[in-house]
N, C-alpha and C positions, 0 to 999 in steps of 0.2 A: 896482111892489111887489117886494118881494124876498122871498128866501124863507123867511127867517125871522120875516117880516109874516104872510107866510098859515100859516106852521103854527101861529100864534099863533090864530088863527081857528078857528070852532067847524062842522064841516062843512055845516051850513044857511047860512051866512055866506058860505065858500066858494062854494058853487053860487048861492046869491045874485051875489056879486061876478063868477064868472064870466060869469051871463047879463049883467051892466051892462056887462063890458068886452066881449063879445061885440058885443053892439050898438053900441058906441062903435066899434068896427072897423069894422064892418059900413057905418056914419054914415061913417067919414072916406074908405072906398073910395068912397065915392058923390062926397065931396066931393072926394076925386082925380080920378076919372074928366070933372068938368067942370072941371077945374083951379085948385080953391079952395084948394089945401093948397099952403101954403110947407115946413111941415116935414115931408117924406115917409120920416125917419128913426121918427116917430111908428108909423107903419103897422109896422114890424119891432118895436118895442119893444112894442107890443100883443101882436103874435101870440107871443112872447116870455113875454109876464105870461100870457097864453091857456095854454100850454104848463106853463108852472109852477103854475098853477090844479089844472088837469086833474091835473097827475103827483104831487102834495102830496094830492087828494082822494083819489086810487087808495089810496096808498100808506094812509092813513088808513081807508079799507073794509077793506083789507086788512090790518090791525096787530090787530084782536081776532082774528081767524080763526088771528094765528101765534102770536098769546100762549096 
């Protein structure tokens, strides 16, 4: 997702999406750890959209409190 995908999103959406890509991380370590994963460039690209999740919610909590 990029980041102009999730600011487009309504912050229940967000923390939604977060917990689904959460878990989908969460799925593909397991499926590396027994060596099911060919694309383990996947695994950075998660934790990547996880990071952008998070810092677009913040930012979002925090944009009534500065207006």
């Amino acid at each position: 997702m990029t980041s102009k995908e999730i600011r487009e999103l309504s912050p229940a959406e967000i923390t939604t999406k977060l917990r689904e890509t959460r878990e989908a991380l969460l799925q593909l370590k397991l499926r590396k750890q027994t060596g099911q994963v060919e694309k383990t460039h996947e695994l950075r690209t998660m934790r990547k959209d996880i990071a952008r999740l998070e810092t677009i919610a913040n930012q979002k909590k925090k944009a009534p409190v500065a207006a």
